[in-house]
Biopython code that builds the backbone (N, CA, C, O; Angstrom):
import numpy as np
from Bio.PDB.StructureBuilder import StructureBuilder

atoms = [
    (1, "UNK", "N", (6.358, 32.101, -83.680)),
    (1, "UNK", "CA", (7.275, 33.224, -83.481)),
    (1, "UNK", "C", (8.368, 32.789, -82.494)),
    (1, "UNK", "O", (8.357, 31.860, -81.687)),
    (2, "UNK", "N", (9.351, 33.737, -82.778)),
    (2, "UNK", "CA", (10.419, 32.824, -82.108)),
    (2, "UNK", "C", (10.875, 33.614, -80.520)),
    (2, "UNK", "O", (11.481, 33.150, -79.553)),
    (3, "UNK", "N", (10.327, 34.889, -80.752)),
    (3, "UNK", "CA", (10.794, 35.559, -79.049)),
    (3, "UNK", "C", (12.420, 36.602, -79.390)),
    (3, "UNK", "O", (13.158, 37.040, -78.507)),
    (4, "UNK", "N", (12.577, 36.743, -80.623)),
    (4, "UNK", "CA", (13.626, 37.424, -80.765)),
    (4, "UNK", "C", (13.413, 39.326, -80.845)),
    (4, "UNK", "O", (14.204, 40.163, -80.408)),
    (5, "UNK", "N", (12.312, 39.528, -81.429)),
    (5, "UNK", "CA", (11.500, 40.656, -81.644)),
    (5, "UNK", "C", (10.471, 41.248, -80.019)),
    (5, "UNK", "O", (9.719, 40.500, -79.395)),
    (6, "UNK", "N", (10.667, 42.326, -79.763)),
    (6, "UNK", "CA", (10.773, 42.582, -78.480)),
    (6, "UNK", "C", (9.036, 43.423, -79.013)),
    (6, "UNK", "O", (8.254, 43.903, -78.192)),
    (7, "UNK", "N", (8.827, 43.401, -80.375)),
    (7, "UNK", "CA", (7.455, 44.104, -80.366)),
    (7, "UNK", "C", (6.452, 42.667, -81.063)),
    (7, "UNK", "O", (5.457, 42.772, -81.780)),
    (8, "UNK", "N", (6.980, 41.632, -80.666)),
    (8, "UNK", "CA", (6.058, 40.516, -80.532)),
    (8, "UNK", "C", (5.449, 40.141, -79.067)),
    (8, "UNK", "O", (4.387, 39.599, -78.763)),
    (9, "UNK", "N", (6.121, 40.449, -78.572)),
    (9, "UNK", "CA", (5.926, 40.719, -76.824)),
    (9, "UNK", "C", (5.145, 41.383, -76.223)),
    (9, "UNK", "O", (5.492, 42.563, -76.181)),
    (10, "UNK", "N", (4.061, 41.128, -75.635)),
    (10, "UNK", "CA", (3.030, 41.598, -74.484)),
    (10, "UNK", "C", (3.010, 40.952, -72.794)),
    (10, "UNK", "O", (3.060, 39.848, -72.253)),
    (11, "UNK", "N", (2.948, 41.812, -72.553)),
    (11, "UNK", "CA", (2.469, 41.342, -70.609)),
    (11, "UNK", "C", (1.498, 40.546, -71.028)),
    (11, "UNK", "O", (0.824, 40.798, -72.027)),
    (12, "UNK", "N", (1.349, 39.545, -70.317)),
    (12, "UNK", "CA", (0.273, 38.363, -70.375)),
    (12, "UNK", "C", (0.079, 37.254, -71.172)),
    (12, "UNK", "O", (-0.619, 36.255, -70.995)),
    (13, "UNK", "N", (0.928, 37.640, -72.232)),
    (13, "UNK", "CA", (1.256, 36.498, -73.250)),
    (13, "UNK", "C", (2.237, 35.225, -72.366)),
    (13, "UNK", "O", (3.220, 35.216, -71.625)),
    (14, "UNK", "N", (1.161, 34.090, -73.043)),
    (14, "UNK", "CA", (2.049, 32.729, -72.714)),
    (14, "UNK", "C", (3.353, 32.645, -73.778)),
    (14, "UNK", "O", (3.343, 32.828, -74.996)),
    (15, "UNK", "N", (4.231, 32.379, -73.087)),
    (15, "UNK", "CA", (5.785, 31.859, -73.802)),
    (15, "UNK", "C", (6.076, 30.521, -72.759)),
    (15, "UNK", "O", (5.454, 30.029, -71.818)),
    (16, "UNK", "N", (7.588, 30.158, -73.573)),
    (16, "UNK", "CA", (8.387, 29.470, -72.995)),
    (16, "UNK", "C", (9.723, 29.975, -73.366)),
    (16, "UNK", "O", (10.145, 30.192, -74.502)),
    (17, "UNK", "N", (10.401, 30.149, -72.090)),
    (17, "UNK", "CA", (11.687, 30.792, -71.940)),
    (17, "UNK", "C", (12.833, 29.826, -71.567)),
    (17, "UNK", "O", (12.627, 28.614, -71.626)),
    (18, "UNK", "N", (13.959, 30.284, -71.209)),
    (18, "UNK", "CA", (15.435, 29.309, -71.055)),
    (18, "UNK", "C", (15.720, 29.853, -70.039)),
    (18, "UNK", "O", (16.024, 31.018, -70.295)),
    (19, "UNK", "N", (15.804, 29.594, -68.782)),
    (19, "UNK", "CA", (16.618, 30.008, -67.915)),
    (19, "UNK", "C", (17.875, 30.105, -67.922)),
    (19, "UNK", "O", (18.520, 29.537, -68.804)),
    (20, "UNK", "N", (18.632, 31.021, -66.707)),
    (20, "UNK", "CA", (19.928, 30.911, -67.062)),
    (20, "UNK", "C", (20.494, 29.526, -66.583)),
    (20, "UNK", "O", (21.358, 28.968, -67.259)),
    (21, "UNK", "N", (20.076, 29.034, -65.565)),
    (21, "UNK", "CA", (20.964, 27.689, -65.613)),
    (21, "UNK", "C", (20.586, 26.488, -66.388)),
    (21, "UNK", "O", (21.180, 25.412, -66.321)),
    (22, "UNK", "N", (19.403, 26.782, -67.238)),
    (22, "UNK", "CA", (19.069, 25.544, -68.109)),
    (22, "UNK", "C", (19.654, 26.168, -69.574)),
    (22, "UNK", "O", (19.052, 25.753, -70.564)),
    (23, "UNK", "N", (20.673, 27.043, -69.798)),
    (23, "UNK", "CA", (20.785, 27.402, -70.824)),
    (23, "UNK", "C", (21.780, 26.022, -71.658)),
    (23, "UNK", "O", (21.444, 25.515, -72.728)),
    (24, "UNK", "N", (22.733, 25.718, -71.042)),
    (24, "UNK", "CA", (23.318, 24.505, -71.345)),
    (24, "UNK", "C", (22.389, 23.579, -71.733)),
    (24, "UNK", "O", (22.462, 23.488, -72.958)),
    (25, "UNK", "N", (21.367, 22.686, -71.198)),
    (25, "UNK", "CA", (20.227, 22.040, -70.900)),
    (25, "UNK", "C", (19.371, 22.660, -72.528)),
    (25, "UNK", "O", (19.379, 21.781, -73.390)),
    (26, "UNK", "N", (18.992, 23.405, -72.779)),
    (26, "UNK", "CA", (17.792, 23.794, -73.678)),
    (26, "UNK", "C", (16.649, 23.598, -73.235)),
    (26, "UNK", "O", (15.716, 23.475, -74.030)),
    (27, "UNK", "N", (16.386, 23.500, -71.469)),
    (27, "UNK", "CA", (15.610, 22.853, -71.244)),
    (27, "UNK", "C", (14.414, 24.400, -71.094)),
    (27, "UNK", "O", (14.819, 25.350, -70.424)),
    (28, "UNK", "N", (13.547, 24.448, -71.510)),
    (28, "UNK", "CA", (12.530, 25.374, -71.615)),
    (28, "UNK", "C", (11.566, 25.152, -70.421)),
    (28, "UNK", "O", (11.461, 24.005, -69.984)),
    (29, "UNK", "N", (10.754, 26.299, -69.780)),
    (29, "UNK", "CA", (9.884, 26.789, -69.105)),
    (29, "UNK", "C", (8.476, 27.560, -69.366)),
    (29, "UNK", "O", (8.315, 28.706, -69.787)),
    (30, "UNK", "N", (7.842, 26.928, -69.121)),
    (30, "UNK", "CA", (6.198, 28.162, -69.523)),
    (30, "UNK", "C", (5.745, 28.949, -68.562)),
    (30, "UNK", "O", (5.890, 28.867, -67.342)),
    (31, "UNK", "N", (5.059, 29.893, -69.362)),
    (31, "UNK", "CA", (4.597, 30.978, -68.299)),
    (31, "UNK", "C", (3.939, 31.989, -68.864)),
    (31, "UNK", "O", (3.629, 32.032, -70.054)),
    (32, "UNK", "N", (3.651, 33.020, -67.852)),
    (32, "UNK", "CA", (2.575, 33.829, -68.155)),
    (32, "UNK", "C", (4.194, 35.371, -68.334)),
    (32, "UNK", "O", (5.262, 35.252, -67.733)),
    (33, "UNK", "N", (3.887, 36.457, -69.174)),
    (33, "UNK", "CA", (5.125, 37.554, -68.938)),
    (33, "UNK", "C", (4.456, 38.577, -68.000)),
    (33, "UNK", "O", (3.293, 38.980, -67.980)),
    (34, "UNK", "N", (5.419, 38.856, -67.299)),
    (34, "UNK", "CA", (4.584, 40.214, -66.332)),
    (34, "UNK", "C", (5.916, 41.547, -66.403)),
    (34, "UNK", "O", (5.696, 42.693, -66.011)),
    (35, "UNK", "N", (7.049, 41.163, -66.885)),
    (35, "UNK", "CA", (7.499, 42.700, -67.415)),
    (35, "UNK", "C", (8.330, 42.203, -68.541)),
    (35, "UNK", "O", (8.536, 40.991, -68.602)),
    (36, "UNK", "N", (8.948, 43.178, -69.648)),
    (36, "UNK", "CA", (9.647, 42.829, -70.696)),
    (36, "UNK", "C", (11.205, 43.509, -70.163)),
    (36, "UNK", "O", (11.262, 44.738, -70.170)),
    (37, "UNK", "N", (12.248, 42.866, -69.782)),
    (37, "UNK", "CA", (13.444, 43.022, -69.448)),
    (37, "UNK", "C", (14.413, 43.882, -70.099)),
    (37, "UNK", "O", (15.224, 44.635, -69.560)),
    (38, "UNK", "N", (14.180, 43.630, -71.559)),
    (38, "UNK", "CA", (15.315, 43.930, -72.836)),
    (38, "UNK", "C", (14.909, 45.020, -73.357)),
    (38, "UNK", "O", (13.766, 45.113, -73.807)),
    (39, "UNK", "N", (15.773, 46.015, -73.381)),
    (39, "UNK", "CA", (15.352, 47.253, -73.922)),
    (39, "UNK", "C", (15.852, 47.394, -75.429)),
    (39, "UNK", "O", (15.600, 48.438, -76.030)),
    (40, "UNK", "N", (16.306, 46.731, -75.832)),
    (40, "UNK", "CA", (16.370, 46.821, -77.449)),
    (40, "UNK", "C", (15.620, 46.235, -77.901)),
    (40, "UNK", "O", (15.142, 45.253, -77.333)),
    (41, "UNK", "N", (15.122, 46.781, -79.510)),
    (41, "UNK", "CA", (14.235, 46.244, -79.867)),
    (41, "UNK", "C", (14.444, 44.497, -80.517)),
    (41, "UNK", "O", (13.447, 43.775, -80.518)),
    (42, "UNK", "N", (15.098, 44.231, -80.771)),
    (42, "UNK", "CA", (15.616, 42.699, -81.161)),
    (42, "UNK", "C", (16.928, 42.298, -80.197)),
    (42, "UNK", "O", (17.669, 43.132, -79.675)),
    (43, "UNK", "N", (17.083, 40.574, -80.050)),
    (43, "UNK", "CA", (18.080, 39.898, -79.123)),
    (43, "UNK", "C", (18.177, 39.166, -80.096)),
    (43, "UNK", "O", (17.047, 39.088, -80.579)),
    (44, "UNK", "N", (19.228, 38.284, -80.960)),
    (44, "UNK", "CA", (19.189, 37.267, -81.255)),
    (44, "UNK", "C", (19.420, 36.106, -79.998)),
    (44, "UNK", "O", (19.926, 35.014, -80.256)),
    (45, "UNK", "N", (19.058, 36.418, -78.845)),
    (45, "UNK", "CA", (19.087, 34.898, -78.762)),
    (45, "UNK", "C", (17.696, 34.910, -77.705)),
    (45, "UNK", "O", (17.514, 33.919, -76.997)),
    (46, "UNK", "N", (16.554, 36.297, -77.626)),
    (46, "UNK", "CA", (15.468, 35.900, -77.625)),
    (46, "UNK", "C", (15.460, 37.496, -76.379)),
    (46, "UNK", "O", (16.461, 37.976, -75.848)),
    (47, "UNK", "N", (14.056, 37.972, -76.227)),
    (47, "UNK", "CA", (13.844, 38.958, -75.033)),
    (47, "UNK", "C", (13.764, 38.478, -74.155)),
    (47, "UNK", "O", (12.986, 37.530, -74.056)),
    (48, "UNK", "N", (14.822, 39.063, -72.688)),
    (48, "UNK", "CA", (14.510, 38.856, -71.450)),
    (48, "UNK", "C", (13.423, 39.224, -71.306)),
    (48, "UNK", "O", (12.923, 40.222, -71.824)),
    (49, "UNK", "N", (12.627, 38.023, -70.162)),
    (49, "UNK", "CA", (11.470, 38.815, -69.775)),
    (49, "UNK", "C", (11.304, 37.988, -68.444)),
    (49, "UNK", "O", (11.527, 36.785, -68.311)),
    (50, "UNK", "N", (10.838, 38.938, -67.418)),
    (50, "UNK", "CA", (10.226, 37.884, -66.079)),
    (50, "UNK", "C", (8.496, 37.657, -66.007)),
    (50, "UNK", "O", (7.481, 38.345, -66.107)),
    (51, "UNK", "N", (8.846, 36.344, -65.787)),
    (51, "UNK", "CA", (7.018, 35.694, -65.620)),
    (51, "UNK", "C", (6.330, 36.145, -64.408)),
    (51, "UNK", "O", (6.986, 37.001, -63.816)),
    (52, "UNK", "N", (5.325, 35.873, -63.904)),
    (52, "UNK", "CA", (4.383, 35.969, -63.992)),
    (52, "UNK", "C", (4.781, 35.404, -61.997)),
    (52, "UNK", "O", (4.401, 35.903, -60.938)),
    (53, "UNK", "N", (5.690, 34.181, -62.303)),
    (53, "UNK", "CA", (6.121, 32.977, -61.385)),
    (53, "UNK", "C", (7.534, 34.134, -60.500)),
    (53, "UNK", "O", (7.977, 33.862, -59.384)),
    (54, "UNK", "N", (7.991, 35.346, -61.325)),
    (54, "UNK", "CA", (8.568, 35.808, -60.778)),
    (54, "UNK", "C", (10.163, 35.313, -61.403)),
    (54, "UNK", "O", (11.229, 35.847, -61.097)),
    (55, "UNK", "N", (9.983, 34.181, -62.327)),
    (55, "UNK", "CA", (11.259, 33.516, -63.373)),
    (55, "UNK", "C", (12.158, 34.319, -64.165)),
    (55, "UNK", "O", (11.366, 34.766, -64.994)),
    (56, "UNK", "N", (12.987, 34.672, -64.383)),
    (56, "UNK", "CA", (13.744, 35.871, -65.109)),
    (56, "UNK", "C", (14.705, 34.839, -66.765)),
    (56, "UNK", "O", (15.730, 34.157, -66.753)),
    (57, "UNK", "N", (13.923, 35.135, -67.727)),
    (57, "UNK", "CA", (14.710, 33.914, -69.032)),
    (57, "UNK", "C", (14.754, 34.614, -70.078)),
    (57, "UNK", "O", (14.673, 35.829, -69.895)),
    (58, "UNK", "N", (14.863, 34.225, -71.197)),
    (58, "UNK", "CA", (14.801, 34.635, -72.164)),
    (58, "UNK", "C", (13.636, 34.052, -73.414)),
    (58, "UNK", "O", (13.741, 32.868, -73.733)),
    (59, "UNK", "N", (12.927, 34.609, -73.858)),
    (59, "UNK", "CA", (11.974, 34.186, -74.694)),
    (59, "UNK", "C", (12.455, 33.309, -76.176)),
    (59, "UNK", "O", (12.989, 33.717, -77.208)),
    (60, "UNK", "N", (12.052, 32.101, -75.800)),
    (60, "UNK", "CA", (12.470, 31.207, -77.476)),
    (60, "UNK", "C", (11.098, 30.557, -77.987)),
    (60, "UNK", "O", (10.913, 29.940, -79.035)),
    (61, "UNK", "N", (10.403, 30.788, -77.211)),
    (61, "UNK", "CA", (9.251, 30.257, -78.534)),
    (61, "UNK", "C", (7.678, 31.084, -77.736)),
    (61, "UNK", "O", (7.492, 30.840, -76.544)),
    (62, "UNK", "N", (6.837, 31.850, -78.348)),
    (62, "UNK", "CA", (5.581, 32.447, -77.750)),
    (62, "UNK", "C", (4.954, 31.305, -78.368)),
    (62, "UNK", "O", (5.254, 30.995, -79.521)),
    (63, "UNK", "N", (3.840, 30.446, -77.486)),
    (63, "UNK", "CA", (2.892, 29.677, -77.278)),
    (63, "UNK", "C", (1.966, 30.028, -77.492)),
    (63, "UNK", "O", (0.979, 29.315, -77.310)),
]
sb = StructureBuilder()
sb.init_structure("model")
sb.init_model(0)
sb.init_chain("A")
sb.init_seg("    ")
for serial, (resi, resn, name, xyz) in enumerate(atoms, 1):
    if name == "N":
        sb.init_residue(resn, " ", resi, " ")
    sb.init_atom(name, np.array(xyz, "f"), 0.0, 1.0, " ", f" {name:<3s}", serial, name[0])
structure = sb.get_structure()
């Protein structure tokens, strides 16, 4: 799944997200979610969500 769908999303689910300054980069992050950011139900370019670590990204791939 790709993290674009905001009702694929649970608190506690492992993802890997994009930060904002690794957005250039593509460079991805893992983690645990502890709130869902995005209040619409779809993003194409993935749901904000903050981890767990306290990280604030956007969801591109659930693990």
């Amino acid at each position: 799944m790709d993290g674009t769908k905001r009702k694929d999303i649970r608190s506690g689910m492992s993802v890997a997200i994009v930060l904002k300054q690794d957005q250039d980069s593509g460079r991805l992050t893992d983690g645990i979610v502890r709130d869902i950011l995005t209040n619409s139900a779809t993003h194409p370019h993935g749901i904000k969500v903050r981890l767990m670590s306290g990280e604030v990204g956007r969801v591109k791939e659930i693990v």
